[in-house]
KEDREN-6660 format. One record per residue: residue in three letters; x, z, y of N, C-alpha, C in turn; residue number from 1. Coordinates in pm, whole numbers. Atoms other than C-alpha are relative to their C-alpha. Example, Ala and Ser with C-alpha at 12.3 -4.5 7.8 and 13.67 -1.06 7.14 Angstrom:
PT aa nX nZ nY caX caZ caY cX cZ cY i
PT ALA 89 0 -119 1230 780 -450 90 0 120 1
PT SER -82 -6 -119 1367 714 -106 -77 73 109 2
// end
This chain:
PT aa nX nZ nY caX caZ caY cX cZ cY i
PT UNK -114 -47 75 -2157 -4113 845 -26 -23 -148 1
PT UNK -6 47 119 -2070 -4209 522 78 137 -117 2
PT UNK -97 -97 119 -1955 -3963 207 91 -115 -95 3
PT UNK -52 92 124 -1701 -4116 -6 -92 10 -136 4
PT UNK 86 -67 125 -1868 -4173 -344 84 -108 -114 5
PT UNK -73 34 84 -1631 -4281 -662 -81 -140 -99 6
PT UNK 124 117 39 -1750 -4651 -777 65 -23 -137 7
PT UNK -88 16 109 -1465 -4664 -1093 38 107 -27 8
PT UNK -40 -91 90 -1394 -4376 -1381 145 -95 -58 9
PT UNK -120 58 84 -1015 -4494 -1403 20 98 -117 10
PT UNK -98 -127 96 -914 -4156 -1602 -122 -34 -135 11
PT UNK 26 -1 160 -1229 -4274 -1875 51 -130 -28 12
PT UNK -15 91 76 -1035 -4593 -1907 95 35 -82 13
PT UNK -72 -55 87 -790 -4386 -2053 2 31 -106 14
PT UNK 43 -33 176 -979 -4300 -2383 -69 -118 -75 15
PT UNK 24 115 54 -1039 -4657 -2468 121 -66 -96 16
PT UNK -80 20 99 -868 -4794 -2746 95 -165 50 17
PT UNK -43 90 -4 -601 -5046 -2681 -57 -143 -28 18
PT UNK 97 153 -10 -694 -5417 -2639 -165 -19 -1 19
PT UNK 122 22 -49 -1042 -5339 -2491 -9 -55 134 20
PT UNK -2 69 -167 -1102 -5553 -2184 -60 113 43 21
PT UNK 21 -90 -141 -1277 -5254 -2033 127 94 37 22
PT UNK -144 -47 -34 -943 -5076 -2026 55 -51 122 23
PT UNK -64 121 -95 -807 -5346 -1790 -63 77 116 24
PT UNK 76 -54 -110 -810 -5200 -1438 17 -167 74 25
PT UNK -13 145 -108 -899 -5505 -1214 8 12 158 26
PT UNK 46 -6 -146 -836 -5564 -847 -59 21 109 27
PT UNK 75 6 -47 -1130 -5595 -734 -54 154 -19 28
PT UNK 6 -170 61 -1189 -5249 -900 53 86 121 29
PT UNK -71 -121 -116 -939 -5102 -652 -14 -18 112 30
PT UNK -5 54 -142 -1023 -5324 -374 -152 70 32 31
PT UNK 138 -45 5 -1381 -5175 -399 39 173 48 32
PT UNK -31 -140 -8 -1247 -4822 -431 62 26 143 33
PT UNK -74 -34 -148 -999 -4839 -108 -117 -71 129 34
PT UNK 120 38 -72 -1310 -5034 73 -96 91 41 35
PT UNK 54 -132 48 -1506 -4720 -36 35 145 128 36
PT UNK -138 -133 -90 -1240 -4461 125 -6 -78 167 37
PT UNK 29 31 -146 -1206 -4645 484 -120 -59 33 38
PT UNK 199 -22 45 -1620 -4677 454 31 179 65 39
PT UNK 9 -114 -31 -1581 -4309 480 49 4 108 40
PT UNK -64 -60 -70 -1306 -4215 661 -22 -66 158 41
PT UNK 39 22 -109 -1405 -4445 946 -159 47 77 42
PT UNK 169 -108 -85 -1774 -4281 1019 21 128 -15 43
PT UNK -12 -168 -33 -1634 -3934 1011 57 61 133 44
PT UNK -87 -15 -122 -1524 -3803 1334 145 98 -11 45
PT UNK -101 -116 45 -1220 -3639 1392 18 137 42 46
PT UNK 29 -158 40 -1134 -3288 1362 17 31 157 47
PT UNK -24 -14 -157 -981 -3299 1729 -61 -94 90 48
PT UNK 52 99 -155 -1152 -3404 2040 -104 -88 -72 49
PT UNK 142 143 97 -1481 -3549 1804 -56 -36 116 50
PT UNK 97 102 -106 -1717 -3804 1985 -99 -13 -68 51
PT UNK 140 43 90 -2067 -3801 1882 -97 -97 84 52
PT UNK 109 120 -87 -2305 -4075 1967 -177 43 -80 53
PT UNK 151 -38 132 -2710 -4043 1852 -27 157 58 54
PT UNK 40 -115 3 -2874 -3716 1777 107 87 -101 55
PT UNK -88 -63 71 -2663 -3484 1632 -34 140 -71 56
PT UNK -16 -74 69 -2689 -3251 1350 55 86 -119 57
PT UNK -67 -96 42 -2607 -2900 1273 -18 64 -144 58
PT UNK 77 -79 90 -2674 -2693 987 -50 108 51 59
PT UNK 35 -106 -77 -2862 -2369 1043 75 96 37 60
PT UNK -84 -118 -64 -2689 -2084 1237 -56 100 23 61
PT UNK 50 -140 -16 -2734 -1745 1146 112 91 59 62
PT UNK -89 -76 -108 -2607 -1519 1401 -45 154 -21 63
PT UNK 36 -139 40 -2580 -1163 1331 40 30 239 64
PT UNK 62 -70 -148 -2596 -900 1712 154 -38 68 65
PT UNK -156 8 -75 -2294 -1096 1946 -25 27 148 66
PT UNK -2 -7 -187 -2241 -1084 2314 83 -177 56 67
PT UNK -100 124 -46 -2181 -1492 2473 -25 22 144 68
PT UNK -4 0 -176 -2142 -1505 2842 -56 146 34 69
PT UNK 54 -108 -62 -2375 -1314 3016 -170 78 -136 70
PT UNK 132 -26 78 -2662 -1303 2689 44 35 -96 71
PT UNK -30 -61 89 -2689 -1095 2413 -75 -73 -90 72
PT UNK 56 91 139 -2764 -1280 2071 -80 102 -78 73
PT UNK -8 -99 101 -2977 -1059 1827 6 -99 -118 74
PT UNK 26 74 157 -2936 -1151 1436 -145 -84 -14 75
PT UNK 134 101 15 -3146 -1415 1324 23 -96 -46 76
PT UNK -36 148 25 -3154 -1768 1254 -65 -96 91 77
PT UNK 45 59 -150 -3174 -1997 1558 77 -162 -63 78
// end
């Protein structure tokens, strides 16, 4: 899985002074950026009915005193 991660600061081309070529947003600029975004959004699973392949991990789970099925959980971190 991939995090999106922002490869172009359009909003600082905004404080550039007229007729600076870095001003200029280029194509390739945005073609990078939307490349970027479905990069992500395709290694994330979805929210319904996910499919995991591999080993899969959780973060830790702290469980305060529940009742699942037939076993009683005490607090902790498992």
């Amino acid at each position: 899985m991939s995090n999106y991660t922002k490869t172009v600061n359009f909003a600082a081309k905004d404080s550039l002074p007229s007729g600076n070529p870095a001003k200029i947003i280029k194509g390739t600029e945005i073609d990078t950026e939307y490349n970027n975004i479905a990069s992500a959004v395709q290694t994330k699973s979805d929210i319904a009915s996910p499919t995991f392949t591999g080993t899969v991990t959780i973060p830790t789970l702290n469980v305060t005193t529940s009742f699942i099925g037939n076993f009683d959980v005490d607090g902790g971190t498992y």
